[in-house]
C-alpha positions in Angstrom: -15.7 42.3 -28.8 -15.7 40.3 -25.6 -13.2 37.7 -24.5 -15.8 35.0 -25.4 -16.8 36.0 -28.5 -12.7 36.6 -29.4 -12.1 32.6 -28.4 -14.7 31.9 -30.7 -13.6 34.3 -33.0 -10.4 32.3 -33.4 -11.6 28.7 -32.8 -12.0 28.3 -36.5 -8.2 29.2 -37.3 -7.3 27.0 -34.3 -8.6 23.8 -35.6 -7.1 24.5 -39.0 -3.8 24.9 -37.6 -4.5 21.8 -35.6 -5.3 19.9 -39.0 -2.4 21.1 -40.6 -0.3 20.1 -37.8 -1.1 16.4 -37.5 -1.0 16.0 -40.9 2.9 17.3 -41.3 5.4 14.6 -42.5 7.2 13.2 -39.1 10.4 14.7 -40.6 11.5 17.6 -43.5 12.0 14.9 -45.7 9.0 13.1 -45.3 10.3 10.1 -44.0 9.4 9.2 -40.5 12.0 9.4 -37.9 13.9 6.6 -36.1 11.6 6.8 -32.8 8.1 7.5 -34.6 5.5 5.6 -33.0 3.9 3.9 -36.0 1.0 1.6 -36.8 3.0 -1.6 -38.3 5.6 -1.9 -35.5 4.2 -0.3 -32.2 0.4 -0.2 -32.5 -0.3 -3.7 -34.8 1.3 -5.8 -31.6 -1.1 -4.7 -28.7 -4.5 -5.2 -31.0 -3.1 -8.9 -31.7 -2.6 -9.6 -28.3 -5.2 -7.6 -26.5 -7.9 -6.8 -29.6 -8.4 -8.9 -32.7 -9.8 -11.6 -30.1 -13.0 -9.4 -30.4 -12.8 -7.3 -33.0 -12.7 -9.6 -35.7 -15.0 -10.0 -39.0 -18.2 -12.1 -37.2 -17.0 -11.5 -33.8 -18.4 -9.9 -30.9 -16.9 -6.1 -31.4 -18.9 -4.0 -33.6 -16.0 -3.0 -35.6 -13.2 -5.4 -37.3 -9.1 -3.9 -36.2 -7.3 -6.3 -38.1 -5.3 -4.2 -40.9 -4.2 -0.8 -40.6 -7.2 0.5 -42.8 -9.7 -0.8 -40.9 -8.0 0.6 -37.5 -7.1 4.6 -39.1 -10.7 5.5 -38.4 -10.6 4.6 -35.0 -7.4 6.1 -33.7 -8.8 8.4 -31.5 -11.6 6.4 -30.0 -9.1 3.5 -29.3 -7.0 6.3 -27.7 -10.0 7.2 -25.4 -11.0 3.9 -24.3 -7.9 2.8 -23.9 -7.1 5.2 -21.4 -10.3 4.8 -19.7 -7.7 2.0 -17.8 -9.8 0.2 -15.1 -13.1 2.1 -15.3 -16.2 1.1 -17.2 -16.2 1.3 -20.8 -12.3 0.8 -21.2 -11.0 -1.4 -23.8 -9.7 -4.6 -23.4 -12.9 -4.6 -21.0 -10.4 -5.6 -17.6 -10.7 -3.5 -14.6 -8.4 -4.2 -12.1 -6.8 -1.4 -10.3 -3.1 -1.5 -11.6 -2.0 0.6 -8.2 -3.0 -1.5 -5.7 -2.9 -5.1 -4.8 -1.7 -7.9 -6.7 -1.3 -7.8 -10.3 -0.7 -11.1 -11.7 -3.3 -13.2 -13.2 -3.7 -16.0 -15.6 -4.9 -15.0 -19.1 -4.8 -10.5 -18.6 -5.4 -9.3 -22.0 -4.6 -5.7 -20.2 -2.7 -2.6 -21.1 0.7 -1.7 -19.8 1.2 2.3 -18.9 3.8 2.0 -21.2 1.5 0.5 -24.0 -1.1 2.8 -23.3 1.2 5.7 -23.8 2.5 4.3 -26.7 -1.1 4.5 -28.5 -1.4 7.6 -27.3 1.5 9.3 -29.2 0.5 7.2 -32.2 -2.9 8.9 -32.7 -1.5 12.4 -31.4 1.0 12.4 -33.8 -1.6 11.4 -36.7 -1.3 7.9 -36.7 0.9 7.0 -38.9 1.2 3.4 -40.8 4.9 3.2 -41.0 6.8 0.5 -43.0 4.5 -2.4 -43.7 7.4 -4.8 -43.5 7.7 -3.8 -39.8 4.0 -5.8 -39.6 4.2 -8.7 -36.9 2.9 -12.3 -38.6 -1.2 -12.1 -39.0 -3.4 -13.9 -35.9 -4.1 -17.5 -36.9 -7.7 -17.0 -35.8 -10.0 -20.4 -35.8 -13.2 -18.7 -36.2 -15.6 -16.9 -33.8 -16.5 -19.8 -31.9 -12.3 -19.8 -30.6 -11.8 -21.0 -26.9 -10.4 -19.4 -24.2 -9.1 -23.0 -23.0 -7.8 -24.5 -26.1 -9.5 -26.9 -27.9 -12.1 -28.3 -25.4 -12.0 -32.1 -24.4 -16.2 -32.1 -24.4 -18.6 -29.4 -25.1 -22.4 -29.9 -23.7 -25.0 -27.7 -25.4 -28.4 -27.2 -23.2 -31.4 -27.3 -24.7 -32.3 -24.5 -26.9 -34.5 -21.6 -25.6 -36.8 -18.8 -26.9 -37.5 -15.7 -26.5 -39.2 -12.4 -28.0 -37.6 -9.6 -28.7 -39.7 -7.4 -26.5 -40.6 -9.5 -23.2 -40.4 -9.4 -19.6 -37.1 -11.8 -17.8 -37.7 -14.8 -17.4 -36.2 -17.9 -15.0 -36.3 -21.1 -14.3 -35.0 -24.6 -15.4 -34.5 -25.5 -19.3 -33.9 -29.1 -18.6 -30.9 -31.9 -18.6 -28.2 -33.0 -21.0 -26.0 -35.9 -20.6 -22.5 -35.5 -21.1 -22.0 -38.8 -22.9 -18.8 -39.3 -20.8 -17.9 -43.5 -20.4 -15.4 -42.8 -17.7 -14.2 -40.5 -15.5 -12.9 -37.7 -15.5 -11.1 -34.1 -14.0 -11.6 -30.8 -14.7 -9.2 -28.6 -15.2 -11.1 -25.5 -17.1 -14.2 -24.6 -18.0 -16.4 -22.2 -20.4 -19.4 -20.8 -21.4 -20.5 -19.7 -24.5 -23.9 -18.4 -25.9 -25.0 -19.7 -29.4 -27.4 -17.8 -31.6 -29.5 -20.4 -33.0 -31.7 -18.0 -34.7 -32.6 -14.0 -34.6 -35.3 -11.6 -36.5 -35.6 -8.1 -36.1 -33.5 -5.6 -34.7 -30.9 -6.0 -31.3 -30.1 -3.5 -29.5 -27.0 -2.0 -30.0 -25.2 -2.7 -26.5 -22.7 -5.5 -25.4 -25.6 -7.2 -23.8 -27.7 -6.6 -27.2 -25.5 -9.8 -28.7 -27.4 -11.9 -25.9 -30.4 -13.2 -24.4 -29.0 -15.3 -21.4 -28.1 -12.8 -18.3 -27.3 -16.1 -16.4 -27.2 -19.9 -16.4 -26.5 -21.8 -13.2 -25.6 -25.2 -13.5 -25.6 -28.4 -11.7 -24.3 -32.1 -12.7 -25.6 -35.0 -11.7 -24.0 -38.3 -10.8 -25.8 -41.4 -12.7 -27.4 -42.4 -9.5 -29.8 -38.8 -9.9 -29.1 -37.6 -6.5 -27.6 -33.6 -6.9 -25.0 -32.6 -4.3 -25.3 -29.1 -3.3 -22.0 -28.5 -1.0 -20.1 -26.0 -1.3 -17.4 -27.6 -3.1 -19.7 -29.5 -6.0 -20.7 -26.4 -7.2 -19.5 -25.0 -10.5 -18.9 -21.7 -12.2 -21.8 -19.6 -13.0 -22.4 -18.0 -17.0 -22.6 -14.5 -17.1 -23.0 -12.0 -20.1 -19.2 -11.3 -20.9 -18.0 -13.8 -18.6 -14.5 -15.8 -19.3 -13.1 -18.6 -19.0 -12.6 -20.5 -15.6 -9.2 -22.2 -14.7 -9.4 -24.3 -11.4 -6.8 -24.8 -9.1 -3.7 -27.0 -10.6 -4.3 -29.5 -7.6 -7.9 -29.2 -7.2 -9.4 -30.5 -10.3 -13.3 -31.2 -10.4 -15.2 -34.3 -11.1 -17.3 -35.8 -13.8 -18.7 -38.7 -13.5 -19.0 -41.4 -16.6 -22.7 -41.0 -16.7 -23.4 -38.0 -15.4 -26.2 -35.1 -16.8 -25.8 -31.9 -17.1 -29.2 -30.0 -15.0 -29.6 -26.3 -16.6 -31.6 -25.7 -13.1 -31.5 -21.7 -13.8 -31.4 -19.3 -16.8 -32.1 -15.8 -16.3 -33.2 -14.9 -19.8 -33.3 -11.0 -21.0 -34.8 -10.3 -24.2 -32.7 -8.0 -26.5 -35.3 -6.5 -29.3 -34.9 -9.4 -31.5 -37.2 -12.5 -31.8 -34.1 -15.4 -30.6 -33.2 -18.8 -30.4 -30.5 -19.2 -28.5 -28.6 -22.4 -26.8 -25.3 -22.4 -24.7 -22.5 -24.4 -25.0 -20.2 -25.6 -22.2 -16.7 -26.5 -22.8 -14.2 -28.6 -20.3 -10.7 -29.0 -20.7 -9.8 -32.3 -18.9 -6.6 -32.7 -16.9 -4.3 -36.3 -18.1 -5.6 -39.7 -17.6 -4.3 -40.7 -14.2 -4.4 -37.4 -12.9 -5.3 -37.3 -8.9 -6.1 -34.2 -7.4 -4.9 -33.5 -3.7 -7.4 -30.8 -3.0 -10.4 -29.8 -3.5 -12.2 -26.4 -4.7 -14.7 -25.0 -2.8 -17.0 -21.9 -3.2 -16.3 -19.1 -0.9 -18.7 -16.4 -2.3 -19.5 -13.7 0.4 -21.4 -10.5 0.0 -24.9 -9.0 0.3 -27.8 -9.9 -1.9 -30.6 -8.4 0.3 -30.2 -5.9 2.4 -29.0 -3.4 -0.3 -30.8 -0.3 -0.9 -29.4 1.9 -3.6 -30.8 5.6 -3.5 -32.2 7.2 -6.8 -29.6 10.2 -8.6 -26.8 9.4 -6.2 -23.5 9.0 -8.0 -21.7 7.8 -4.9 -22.8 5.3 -2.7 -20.7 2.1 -0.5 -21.4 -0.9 0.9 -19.6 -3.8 2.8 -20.0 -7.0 3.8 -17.5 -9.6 5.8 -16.8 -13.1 6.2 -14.0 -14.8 8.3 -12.2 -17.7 6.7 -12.7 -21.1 8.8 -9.6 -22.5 7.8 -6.3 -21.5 6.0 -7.3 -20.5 2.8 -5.9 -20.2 -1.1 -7.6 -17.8 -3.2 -7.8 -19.0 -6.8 -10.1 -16.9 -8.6 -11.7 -13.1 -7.3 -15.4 -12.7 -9.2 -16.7 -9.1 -8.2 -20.6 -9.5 -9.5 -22.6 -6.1 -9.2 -25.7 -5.4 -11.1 -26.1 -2.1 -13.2 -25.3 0.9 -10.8 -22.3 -1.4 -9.5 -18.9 0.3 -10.6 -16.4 -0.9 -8.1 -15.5 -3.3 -5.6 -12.5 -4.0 -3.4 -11.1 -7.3 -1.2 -9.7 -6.4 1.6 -7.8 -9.0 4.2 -7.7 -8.1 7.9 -5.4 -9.3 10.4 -5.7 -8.3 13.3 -4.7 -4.4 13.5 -3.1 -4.9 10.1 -5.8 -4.3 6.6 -4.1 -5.2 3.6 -6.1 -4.5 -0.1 -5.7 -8.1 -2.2 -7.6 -5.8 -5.3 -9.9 -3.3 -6.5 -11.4 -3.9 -10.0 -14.1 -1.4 -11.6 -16.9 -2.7 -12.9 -18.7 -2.9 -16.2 -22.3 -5.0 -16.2 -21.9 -5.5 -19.6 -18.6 -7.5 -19.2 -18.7 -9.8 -15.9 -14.6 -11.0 -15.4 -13.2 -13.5 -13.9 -10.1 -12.6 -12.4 -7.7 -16.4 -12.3 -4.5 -15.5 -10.2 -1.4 -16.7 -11.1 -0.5 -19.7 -9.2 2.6 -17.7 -7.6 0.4 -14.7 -6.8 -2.9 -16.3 -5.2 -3.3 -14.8 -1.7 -2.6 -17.4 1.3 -4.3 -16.1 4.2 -4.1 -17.8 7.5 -7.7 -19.3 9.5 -9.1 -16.2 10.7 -8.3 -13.6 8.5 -11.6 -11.2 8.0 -12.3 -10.5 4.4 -13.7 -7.3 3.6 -15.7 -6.7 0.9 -16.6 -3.3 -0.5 -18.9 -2.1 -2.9 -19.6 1.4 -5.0 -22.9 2.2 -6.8 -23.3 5.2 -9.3 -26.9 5.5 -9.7 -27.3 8.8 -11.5 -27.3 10.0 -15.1 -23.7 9.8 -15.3 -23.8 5.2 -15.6 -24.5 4.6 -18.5 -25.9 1.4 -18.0 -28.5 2.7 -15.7 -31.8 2.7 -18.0 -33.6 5.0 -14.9 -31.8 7.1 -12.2 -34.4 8.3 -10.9 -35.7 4.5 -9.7 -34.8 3.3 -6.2 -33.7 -0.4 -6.2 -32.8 -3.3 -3.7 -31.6 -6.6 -3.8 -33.1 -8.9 -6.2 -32.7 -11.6 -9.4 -33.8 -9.4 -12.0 -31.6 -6.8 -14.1 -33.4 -3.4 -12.8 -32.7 -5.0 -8.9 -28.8 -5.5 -7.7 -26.2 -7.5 -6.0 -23.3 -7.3 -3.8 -21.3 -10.7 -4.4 -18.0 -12.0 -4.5 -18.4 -15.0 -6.6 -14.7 -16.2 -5.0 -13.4 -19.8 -5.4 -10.1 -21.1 -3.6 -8.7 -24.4 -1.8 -8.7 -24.9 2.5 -5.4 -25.9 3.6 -4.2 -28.2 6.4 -1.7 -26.5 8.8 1.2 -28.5 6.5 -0.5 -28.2 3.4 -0.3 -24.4 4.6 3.3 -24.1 5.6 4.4 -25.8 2.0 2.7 -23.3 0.7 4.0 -20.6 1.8 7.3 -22.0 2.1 7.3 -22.4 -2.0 6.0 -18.8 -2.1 9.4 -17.2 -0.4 11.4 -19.7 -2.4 9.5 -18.3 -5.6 9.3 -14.8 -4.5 13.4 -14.7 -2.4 11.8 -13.2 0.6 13.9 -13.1 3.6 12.6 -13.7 6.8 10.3 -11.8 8.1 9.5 -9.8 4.9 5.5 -10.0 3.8 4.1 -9.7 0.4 1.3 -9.0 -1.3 -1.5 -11.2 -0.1 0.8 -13.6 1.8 0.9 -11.6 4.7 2.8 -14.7 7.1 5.1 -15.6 4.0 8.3 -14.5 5.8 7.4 -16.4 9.0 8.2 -20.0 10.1 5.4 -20.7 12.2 1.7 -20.7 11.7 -0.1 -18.5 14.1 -3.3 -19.3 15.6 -5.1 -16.2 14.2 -8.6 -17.0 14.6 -8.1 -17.7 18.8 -6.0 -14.4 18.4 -8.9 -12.2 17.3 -11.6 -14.5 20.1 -9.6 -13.0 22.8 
């Protein structure tokens, strides 16, 4: 007998000794021992906090993990995609790099190492229930149609659209909606969600299967008609996965009593099914009397033409740059890729010095929105180069490539890409600058001279002139 047939000779015995072995009692007694991971008091925690959300009865997920029950089943795949950590496909679907850069945002539904271990003993030790008394208080879930934001202050619905389940993408404007607002008023959150109005026939069984709007772009008008297209009246774009926006504390955005909402592009993709679909858009306002003392702006940088990813090639990179024109606060960091997209990092250069703010993978079937934490949003001083860089897998190995073998470019529709950092932030004034970053070492006890993570002159007193530095 050859070695290969003898290791398949035993295989058999080998994965009944396995069996047997998950399925001992933790102790010789049978009763599980004091540091037994369990279901009820280890496991049960992390799928409140960073699960149910989704999986849910009449929720997004395909499958419900409320009780222990519906989760057994499971183990191992929530093992495996758990551990997946920042790459595609991992569950909670966040992908920034936990290594590198900064790691504190507003709303991270992520995994700790320490959590992700934990599930990992649970299911390789059999995954057991444990004491049902040991069972944190059950999720007061409001229904599917829960927001990110809280409660919203207004929700605006666009006009409802159509499309057949097997159809080519289609774009353009869907029309206007007032906002029914009688005064005005601030901004201080926003979200998008899509509404199934109606559906007949079969989806298909992918993320983006739930959905037939790839984007929506959005504009308000003021009463008087006339649309404002600077950089700082324009608002968050919908994408399929998307969540919800926070704006800066201090830079609230403006609606004005009166105003309409313009739906002035939807990028509709049909998903097998015949739907009617609509999608809602719900602000959280900041107080009455409320003032902000900046404004947000747009800063999105990247490449949208001049991309050309090559057929079967699992490893392709791209960059692009842009040099901030004044003393900047980054609030949120958007990487948006198209299907072959599977990574992107920010890097800021000063001078000699190149610092990584973040890398996040990236999943087109869940776009995220990555809101620092107002403590941890990078200053960066007038001058500062932002690099941008992109990875493409374009083989058989992405799975949400539907053709490898396809060369593709830059473009609007799903089969073409994009390079884009949809980024938002605040300018700052030289004192507005120096507060800052004065508050950040107070937050942070830095001592002079010491740097941190994307606060590279937090440790200095003065405010160096970096952008006639790097002219010279």
């Amino acid at each position: 007998m050859t070695t290969m047939q003898q290791r398949r000779a035993w295989r058999p015995f080998l994965a009944a000794a396995f069996a047997a072995l998950i399925a001992l009692p933790a102790t010789a007694a049978g009763q599980p021992a004091a540091d037994e991971v369990t279901f009820s008091k280890d496991i049960a925690p992390i799928l409140q906090r960073s699960c149910q959300k989704c999986h849910r009865p009449d929720s997004l997920a395909p499958m419900s993990l409320i009780d222990y029950d519906e989760v057994r089943p499971w183990a191992r795949a929530i093992r495996n995609r758990t551990a997946l950590r920042d790459q595609p496909g991992v569950m909670p679907p966040w992908y920034i790099e936990k290594d590198v850069g900064i790691q504190s945002f507003k709303e991270d539904p992520s995994l700790s190492d320490k959590e992700i271990a934990l599930i990992a003993k649970w299911v390789d030790n059999g995954a057991p229930e444990g004491d049902p008394a040991d069972l944190p208080p059950p999720v007061a879930f409001i229904d599917v149609n829960e927001w990110e934001i809280g409660q919203p202050d207004l929700v605006v619905s666009s006009p409802s659209v159509e499309l057949p389940g097997e159809s080519p993408d289609w774009w353009g404007h869907i029309g206007e909606t007032p906002t029914g607002l009688t005064e005005d008023r601030y901004v201080a959150a926003l979200e998008f969600k899509e509404v199934t109005e109606s559906s007949v026939g079969q989806r298909r069984a992918t993320v983006g299967g739930l959905f037939i709007v790839h984007h929506l772009v959005m504009d308000i008008l003021v009463p008087d008609g006339e649309d404002d297209d600077s950089p700082e009246s324009r608002w968050p774009v919908h994408e399929v996965g998307r969540n919800a926006d926070f704006f800066d504390p201090a830079a609230g955005k403006l609606i004005e009593a009166g105003s309409t909402i313009f739906f002035e592009n939807i990028h509709l993709h049909a998903n097998g099914a015949d739907t009617r679909a609509r999608v809602d858009v719900g602000f959280k306002f900041h107080p009455r009397g409320y003032e902000p003392t900046r404004q947000v702006r747009g800063i999105s940088f990247g490449n949208t033409v001049d991309l050309d990813i090559e057929p079967m090639d699992p490893d392709q990179r791209m960059e692009a740059f842009f040099t901030l024109p004044e003393h900047t606060k980054i609030s949120v960091y958007e990487p948006h890729l198209h299907a072959p997209g599977v990574r992107m990092c920010l890097d800021a250069i000063l001078g000699t010095s190149i610092e990584t703010l973040n890398c996040a993978g990236y999943d087109h079937s869940w776009v995220r929105v990555y809101t620092y934490e107002d403590d941890a949003a990078p200053l960066l001083p007038k001058g500062t180069i932002l690099r941008l860089t992109g990875y493409f897998n374009n083989s058989p190995s992405n799975p949400n490539v539907a053709d490898p073998r396809n060369w593709s470019g830059g473009g609007n529709r799903s089969v073409d890409q994009m390079f884009i950092n949809i980024m938002r932030g605040v300018y700052l004034s030289d004192e507005e600058f120096a507060e800052e970053m004065a508050q950040r070492r107070e937050v942070l006890n830095l001592m002079p001279g010491e740097t941190a993570v994307g606060c590279p002159l937090c440790g200095d007193v003065e405010v160096p002139d970096l952008a006639e530095g790097q002219q010279q």
